[in-house]
BAZA-789547 format. One record per residue (C-alpha): residue number from 1; residue in three letters; x, y, z. Coordinates in steps of 0.001 Angstrom, whole numbers, plus 500000, padded with zeros to 6 digits. Layout:
BEGIN
{i: NUM, aa: Ala, east: X, north: Y, up: Z} .
...
***
This chain:
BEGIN
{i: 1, aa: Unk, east: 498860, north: 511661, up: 513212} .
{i: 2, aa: Unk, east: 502231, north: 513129, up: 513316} .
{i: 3, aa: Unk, east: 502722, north: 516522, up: 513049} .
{i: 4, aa: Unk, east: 503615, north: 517532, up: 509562} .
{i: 5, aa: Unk, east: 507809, north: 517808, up: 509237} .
{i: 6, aa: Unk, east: 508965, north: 520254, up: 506582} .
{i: 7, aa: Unk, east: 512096, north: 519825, up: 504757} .
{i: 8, aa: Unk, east: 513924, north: 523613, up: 505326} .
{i: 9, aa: Unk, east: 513797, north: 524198, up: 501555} .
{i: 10, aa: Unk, east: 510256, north: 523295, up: 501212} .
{i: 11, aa: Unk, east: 509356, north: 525614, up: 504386} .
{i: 12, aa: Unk, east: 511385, north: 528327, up: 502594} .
{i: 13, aa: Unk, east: 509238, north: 527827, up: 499073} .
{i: 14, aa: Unk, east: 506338, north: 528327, up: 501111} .
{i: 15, aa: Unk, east: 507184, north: 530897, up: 503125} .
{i: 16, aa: Unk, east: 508060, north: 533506, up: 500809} .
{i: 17, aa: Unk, east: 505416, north: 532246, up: 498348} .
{i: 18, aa: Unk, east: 507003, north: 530920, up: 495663} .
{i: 19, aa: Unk, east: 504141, north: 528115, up: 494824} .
{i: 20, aa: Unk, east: 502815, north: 526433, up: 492761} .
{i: 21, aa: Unk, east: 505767, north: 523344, up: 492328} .
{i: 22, aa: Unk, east: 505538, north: 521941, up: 489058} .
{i: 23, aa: Unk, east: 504767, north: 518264, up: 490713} .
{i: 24, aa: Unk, east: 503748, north: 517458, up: 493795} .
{i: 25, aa: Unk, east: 503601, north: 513316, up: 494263} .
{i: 26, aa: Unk, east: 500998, north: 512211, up: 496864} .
{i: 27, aa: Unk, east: 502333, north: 508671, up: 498396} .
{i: 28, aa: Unk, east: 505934, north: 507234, up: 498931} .
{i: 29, aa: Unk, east: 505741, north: 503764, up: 498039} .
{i: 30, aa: Unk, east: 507694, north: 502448, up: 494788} .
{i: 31, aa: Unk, east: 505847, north: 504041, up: 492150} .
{i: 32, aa: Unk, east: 505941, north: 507538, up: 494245} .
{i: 33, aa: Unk, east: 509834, north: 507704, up: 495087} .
{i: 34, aa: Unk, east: 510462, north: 506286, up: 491220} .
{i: 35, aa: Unk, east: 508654, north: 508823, up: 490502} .
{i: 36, aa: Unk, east: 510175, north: 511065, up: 492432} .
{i: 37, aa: Unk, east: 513875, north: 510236, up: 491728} .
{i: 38, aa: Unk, east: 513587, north: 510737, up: 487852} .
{i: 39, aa: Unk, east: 511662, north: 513999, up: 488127} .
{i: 40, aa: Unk, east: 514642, north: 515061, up: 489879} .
{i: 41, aa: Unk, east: 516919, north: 513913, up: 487729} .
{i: 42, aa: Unk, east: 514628, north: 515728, up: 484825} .
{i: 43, aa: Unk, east: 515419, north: 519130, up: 486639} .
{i: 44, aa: Unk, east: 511828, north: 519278, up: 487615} .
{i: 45, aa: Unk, east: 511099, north: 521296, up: 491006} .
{i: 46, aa: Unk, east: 508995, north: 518169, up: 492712} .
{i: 47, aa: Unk, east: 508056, north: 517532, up: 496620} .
{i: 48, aa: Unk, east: 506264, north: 514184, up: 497500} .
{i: 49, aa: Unk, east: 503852, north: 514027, up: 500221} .
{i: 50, aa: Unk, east: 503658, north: 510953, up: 502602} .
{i: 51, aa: Unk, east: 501018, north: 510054, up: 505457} .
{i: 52, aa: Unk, east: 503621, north: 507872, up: 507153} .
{i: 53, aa: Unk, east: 506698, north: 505652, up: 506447} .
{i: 54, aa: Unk, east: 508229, north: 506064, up: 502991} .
{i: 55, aa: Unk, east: 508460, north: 502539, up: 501102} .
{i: 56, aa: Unk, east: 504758, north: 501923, up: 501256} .
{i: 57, aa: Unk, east: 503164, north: 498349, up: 501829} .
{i: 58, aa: Unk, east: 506107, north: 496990, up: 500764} .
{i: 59, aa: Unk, east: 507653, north: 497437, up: 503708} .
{i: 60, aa: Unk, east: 505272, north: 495512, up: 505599} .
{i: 61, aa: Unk, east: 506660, north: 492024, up: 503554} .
{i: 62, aa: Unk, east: 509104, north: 490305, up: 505326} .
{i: 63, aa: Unk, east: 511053, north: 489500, up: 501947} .
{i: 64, aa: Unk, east: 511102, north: 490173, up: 498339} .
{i: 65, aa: Unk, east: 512153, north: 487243, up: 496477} .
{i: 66, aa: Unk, east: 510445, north: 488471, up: 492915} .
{i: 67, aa: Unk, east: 512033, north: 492081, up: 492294} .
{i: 68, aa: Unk, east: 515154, north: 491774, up: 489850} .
{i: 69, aa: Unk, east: 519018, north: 492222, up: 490978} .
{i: 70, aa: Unk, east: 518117, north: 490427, up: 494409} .
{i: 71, aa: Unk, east: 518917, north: 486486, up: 493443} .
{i: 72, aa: Unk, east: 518376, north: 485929, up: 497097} .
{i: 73, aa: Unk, east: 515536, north: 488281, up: 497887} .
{i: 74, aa: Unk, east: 515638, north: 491487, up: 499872} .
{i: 75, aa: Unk, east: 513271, north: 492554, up: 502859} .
{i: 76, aa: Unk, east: 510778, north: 495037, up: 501976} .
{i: 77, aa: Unk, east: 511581, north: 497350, up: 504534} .
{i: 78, aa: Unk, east: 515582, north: 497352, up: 503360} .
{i: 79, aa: Unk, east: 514287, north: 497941, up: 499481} .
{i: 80, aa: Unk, east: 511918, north: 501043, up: 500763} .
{i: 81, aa: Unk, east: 514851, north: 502329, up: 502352} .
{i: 82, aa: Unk, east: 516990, north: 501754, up: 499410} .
{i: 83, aa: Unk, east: 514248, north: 503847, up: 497333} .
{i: 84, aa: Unk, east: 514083, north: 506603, up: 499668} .
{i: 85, aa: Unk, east: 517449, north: 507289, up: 500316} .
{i: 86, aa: Unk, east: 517856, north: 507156, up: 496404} .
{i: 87, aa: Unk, east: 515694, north: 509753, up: 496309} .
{i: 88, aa: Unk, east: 516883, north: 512060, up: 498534} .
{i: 89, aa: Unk, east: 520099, north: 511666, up: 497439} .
{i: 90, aa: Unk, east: 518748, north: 512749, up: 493880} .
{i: 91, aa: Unk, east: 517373, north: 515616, up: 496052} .
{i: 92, aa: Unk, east: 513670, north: 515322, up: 496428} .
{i: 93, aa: Unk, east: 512276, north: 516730, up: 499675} .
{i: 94, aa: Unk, east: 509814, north: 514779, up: 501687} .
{i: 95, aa: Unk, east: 506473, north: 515829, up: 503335} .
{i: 96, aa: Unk, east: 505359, north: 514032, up: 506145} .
{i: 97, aa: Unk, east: 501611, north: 514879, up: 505879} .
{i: 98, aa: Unk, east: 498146, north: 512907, up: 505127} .
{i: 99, aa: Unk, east: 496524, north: 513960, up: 501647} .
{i: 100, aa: Unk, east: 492736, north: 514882, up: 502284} .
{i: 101, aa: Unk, east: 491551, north: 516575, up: 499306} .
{i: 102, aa: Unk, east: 492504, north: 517603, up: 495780} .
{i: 103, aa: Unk, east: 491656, north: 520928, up: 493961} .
{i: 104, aa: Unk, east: 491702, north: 522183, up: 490699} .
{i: 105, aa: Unk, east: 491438, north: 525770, up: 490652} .
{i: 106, aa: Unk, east: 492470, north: 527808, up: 486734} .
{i: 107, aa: Unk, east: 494451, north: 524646, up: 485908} .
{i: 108, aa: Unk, east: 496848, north: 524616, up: 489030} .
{i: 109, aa: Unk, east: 496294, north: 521800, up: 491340} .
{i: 110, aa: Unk, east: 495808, north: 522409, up: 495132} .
{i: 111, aa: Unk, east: 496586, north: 519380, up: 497456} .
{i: 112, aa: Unk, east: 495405, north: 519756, up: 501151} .
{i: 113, aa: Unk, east: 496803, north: 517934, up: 504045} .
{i: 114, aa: Unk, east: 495038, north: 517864, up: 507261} .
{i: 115, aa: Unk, east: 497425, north: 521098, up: 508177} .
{i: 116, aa: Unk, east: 498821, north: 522606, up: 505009} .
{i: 117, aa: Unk, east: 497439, north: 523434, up: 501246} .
{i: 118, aa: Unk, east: 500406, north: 523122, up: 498476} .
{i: 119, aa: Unk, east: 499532, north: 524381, up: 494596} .
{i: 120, aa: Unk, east: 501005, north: 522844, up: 491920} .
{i: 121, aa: Unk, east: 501120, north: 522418, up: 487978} .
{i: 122, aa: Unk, east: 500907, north: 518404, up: 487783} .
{i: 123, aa: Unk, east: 500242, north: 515908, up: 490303} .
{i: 124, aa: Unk, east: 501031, north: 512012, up: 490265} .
{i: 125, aa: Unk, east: 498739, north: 510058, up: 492779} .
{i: 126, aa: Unk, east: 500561, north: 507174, up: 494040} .
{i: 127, aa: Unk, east: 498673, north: 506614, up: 497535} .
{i: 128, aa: Unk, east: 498688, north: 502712, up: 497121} .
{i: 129, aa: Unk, east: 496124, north: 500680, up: 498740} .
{i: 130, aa: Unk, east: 496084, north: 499470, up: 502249} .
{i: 131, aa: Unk, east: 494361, north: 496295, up: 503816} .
{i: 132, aa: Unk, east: 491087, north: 495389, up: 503938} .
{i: 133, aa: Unk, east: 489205, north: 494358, up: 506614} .
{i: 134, aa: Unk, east: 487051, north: 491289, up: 506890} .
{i: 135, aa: Unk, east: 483886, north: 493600, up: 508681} .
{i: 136, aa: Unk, east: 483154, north: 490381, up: 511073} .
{i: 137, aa: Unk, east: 481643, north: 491172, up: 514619} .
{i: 138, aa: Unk, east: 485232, north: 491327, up: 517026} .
{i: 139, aa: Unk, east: 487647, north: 492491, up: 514161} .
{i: 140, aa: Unk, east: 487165, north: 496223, up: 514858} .
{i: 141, aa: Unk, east: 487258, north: 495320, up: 518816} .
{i: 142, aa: Unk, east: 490304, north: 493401, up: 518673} .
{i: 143, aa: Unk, east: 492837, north: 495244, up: 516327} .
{i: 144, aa: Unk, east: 496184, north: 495292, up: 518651} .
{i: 145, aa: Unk, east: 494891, north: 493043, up: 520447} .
{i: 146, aa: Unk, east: 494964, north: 490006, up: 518777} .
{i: 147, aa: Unk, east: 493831, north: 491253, up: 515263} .
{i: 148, aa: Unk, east: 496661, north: 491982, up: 512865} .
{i: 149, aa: Unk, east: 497051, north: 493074, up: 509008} .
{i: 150, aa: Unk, east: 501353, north: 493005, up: 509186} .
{i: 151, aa: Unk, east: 502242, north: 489444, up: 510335} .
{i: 152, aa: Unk, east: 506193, north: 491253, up: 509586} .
{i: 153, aa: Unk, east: 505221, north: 493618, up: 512440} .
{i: 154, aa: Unk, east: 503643, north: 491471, up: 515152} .
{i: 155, aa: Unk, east: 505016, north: 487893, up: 513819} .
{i: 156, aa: Unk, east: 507490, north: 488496, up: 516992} .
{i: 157, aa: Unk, east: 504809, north: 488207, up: 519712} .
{i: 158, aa: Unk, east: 503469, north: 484923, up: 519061} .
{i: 159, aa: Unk, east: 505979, north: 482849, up: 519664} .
{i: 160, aa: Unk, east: 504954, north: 479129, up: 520282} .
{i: 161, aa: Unk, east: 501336, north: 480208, up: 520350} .
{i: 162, aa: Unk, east: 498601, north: 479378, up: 517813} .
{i: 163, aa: Unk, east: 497361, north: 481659, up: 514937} .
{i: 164, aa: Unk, east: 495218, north: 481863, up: 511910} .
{i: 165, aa: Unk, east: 496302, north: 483227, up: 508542} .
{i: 166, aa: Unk, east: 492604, north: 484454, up: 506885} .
{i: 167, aa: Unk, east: 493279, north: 484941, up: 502497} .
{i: 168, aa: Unk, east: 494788, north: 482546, up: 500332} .
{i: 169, aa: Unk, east: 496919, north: 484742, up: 497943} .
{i: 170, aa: Unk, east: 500348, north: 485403, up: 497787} .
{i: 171, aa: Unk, east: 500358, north: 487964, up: 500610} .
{i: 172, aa: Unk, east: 498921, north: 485372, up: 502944} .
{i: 173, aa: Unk, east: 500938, north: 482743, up: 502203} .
{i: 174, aa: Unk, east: 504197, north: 484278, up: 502575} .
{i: 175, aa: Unk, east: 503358, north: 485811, up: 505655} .
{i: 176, aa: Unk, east: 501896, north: 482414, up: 506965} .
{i: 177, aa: Unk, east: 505274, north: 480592, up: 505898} .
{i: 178, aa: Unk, east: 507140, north: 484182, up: 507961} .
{i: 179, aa: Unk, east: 505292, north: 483079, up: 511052} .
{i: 180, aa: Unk, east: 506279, north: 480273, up: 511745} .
{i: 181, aa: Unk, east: 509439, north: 481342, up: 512641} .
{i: 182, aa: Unk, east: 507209, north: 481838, up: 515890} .
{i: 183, aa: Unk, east: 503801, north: 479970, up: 515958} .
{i: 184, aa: Unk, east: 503659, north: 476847, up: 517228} .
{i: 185, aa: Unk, east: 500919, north: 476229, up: 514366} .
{i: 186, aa: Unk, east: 499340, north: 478254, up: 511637} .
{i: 187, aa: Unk, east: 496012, north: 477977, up: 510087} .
{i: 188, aa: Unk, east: 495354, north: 479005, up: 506907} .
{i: 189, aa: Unk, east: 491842, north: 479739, up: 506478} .
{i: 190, aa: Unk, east: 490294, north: 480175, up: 502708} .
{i: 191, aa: Unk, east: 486734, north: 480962, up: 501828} .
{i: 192, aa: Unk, east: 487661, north: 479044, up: 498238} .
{i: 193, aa: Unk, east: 488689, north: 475450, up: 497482} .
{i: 194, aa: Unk, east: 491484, north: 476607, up: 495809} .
{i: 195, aa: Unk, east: 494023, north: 478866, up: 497022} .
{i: 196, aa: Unk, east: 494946, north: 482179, up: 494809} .
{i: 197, aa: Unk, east: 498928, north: 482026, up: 495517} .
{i: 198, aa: Unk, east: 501616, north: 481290, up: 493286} .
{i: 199, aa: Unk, east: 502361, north: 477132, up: 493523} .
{i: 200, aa: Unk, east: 505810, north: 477995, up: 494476} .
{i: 201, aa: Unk, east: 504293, north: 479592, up: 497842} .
{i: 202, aa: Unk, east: 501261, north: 476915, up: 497872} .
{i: 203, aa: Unk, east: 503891, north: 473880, up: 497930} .
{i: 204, aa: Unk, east: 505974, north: 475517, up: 500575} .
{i: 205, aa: Unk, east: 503043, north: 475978, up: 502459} .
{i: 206, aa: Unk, east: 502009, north: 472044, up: 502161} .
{i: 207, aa: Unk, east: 505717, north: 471254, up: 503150} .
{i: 208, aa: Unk, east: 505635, north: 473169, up: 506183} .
{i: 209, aa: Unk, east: 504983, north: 471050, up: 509606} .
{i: 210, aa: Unk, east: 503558, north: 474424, up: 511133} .
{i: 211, aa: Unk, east: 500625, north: 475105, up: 508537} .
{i: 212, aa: Unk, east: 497743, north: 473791, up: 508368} .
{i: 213, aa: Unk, east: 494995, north: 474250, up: 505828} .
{i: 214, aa: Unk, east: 491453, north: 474959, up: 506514} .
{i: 215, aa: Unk, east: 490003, north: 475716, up: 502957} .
{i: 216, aa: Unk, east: 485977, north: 476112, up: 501624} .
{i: 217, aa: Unk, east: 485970, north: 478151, up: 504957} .
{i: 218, aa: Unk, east: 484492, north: 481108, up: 505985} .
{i: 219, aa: Unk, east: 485410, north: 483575, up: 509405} .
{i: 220, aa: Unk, east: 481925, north: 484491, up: 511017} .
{i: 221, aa: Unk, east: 483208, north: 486426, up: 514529} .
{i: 222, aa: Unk, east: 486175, north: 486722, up: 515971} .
{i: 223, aa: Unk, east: 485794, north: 486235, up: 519526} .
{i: 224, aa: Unk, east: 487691, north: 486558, up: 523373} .
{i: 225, aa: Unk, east: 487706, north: 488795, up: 526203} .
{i: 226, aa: Unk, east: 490802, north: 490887, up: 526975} .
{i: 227, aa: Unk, east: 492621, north: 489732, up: 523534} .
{i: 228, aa: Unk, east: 491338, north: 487269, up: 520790} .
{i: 229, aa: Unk, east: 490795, north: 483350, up: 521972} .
{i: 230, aa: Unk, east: 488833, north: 481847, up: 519094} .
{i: 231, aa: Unk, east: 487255, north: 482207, up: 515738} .
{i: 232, aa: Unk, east: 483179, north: 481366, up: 514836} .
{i: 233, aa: Unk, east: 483672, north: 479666, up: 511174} .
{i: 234, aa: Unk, east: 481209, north: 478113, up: 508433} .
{i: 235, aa: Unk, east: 482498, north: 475609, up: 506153} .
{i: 236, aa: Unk, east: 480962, north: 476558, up: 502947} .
{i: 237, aa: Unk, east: 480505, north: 473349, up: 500915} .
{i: 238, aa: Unk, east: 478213, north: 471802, up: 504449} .
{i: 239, aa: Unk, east: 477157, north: 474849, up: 505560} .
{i: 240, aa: Unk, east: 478637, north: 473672, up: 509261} .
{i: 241, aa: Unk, east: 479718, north: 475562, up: 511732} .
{i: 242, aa: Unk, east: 482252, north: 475058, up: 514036} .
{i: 243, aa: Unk, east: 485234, north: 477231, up: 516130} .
{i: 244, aa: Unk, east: 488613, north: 477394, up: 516707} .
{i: 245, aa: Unk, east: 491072, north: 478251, up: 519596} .
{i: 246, aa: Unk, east: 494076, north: 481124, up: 518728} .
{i: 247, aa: Unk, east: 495856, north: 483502, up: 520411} .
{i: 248, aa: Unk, east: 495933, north: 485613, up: 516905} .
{i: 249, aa: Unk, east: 494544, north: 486111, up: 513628} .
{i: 250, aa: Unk, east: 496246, north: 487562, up: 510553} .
{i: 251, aa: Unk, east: 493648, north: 489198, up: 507737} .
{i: 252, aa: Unk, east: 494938, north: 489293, up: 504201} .
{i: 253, aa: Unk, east: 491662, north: 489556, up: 502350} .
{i: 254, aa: Unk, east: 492645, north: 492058, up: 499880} .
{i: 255, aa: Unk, east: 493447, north: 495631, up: 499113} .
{i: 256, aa: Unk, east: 491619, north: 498542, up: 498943} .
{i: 257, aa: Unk, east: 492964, north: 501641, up: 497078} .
{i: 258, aa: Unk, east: 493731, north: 504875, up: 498681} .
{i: 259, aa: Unk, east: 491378, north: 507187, up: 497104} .
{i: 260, aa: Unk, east: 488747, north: 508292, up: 499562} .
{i: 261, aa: Unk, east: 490146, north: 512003, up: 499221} .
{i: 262, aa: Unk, east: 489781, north: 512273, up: 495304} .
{i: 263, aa: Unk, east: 486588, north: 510441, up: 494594} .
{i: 264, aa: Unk, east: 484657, north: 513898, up: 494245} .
{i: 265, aa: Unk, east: 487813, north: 515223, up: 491503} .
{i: 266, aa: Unk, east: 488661, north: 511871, up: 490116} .
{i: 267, aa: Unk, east: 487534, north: 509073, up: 487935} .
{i: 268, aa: Unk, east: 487516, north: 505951, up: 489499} .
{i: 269, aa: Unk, east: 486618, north: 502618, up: 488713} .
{i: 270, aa: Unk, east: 483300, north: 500213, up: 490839} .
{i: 271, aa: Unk, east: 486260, north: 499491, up: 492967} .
{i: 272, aa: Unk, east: 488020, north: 502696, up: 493804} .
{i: 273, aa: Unk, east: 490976, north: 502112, up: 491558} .
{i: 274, aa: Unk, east: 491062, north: 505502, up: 489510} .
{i: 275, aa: Unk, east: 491474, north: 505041, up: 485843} .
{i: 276, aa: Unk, east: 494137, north: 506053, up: 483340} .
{i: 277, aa: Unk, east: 494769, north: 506148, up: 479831} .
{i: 278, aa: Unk, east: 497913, north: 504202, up: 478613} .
{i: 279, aa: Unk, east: 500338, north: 507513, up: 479943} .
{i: 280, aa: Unk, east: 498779, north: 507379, up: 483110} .
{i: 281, aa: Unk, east: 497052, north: 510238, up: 482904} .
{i: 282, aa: Unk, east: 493972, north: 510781, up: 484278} .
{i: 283, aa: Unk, east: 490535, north: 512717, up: 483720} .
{i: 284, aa: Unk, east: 492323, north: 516282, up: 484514} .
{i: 285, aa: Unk, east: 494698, north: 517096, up: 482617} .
{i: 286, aa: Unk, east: 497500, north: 517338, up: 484957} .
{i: 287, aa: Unk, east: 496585, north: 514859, up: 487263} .
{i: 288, aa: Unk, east: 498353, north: 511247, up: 486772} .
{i: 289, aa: Unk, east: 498304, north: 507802, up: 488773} .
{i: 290, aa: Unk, east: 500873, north: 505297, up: 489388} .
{i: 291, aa: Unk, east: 501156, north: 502060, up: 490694} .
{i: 292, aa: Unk, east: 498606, north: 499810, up: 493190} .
{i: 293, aa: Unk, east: 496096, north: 502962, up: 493235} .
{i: 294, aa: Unk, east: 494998, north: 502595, up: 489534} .
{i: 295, aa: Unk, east: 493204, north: 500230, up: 487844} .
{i: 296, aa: Unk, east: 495921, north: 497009, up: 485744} .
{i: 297, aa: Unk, east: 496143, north: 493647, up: 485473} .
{i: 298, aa: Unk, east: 499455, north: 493431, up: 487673} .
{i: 299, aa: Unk, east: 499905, north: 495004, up: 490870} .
{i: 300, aa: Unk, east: 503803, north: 494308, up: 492025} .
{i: 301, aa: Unk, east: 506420, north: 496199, up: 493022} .
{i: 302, aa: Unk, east: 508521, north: 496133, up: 489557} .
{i: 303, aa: Unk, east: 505520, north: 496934, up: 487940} .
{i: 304, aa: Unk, east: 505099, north: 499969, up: 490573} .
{i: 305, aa: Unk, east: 508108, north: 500837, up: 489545} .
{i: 306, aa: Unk, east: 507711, north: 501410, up: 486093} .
{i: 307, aa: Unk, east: 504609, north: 503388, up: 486778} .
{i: 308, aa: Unk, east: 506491, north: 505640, up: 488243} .
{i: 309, aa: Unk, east: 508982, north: 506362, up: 485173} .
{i: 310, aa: Unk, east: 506466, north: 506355, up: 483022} .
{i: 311, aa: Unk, east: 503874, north: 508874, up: 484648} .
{i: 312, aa: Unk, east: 506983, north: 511246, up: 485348} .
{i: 313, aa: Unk, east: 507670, north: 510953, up: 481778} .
{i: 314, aa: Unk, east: 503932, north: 512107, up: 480740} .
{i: 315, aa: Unk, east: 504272, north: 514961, up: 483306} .
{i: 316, aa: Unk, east: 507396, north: 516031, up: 481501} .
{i: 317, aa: Unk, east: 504994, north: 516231, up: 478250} .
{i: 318, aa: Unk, east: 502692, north: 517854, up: 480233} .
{i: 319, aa: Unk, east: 504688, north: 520561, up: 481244} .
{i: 320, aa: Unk, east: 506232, north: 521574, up: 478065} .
{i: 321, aa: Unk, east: 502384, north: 521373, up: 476327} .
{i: 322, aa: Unk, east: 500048, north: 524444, up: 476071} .
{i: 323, aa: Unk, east: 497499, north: 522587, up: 478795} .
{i: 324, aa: Unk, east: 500266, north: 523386, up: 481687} .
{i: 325, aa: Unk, east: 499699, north: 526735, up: 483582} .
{i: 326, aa: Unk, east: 501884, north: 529083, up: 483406} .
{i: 327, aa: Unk, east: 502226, north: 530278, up: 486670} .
***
């Protein structure tokens, strides 16, 4: 974990003492820099705190072809850095620092990083949701070594080798169809008969030479020595069980919210999505969500996006109303 980087006016605010902000936004993906550029705009004295590169999980997509005013898509990492630097240019200052725990103490808000506490009047939670894992013997063993979650990232080193792509929604099909700019051949392994992507994505995939389809298919261990060589599966409809030789496997299985450090303060759904009235707002008054963390029907990045305008506005209510502390 990197040290936590202060921008100079932030370090000055907390030097002399001059806490709580009004709003302190934990996560910079879209609906946190959103967020962030309209409270700014809104003359509201905001940070936003971020465990690690600004742009979120977006940035881990190779490209965007579904956000509007990009007819021919844009990479995710180019539109996170298109959101950030929009933000700073509207003057918000960026904390690099992981949130660990939330506090409400006389109606201010205290957020804790692993090396610094910040008090606040509102809050907007916008920590996202990150991969989940398939918990199969070998995963844990082999992550780095074979084992990947960011087929963007490590695409690059297996070139004209063999991999599997394990999921069968949109995030594994487009990064199935991204690697084989480099694969020799790409599985695409599905515990379902019927994949969950978009048909756009599902009839590129059966057009593409490289991909191959293994559905009604189950990963049991993921096995090698000093990296990954092969994969135990079950077909589910026979019950047989057979194996596979790779030199990588991809796991998009699914998301899992970002909430581990407010499940004591928070409401949150069976899932760990935290749950919000129609203004975003949460069970503390004060405290809002946006985007991927909370429970909705649609998790994208346009619909990030308007979380994030929409929870600032609520905070802006917030702030002027009676429940805000006033100091």
């Amino acid at each position: 974990m990197p040290t936590t980087k202060l921008e100079p006016k932030v370090a000055a605010i907390i030097k002399e003492g001059k806490m709580p902000f009004e709003l302190i936004i934990i996560g910079g993906g879209p609906a946190g820099l959103t967020a962030g550029i309209y409270a700014k705009r809104a003359g509201i004295d905001a940070i936003l705190i971020e465990k690690a590169l600004p742009g979120g999980l977006i940035t881990t997509t190779e490209l965007v072809e579904n956000y509007p005013g990009f007819p021919e898509g844009v990479s995710g990492m180019d539109l996170g850095q298109k959101l950030e630097d929009q933000a700073k240019k509207n003057g918000l200052d960026i904390i690099f620092g992981k949130a660990v725990k939330l506090e409400v103490k006389k109606g201010l808000k205290v957020v804790f990083t692993e090396e610094n506490s910040y008090s606040t009047k509102a809050v907007i939670i916008a920590t996202g949701s990150e991969p989940k894992k398939l918990g199969v013997p070998g995963e844990e063993d082999f992550i780095g070594k074979g084992v990947s979650y960011c087929a963007t990232c490590d695409g690059p080193f297996y070139k004209d080798k063999n991999v599997a792509v394990v999921g069968g929604g949109n995030g594994a099909l487009e990064e199935a169809l991204s690697l084989t700019k480099f694969a020799k051949l790409v599985t695409i392994i599905h515990r379902r008969k019927d994949l969950r992507a978009d048909k756009v994505l599902q009839d590129r995939a059966a057009s593409n030479p490289k991909i191959f389809m293994k559905l009604d298919t189950l990963v049991d261990e993921i096995k090698g020595d000093e990296k990954v060589r092969s994969l135990k599966l079950t077909d589910t409809s026979t019950n047989k069980q057979s194996s596979i030789n790779i030199d990588g496997v991809f796991i998009y299985s699914g998301l899992k919210p970002n909430t581990d450090f407010i499940k004591d303060t928070v409401k949150l759904d069976d899932n760990g999505h935290i749950l919000t009235d129609e203004k975003l707002a949460t069970n503390i008054p004060g405290v809002f969500a946006a985007g991927d963390v909370r429970k909705k029907i649609l998790r994208q990045v346009v619909t990030s996006v308007a979380d994030g305008a929409i929870a600032l506005n609520s905070v802006k209510e917030y702030l002027a109303s009676p429940l805000a502390p006033l100091q």
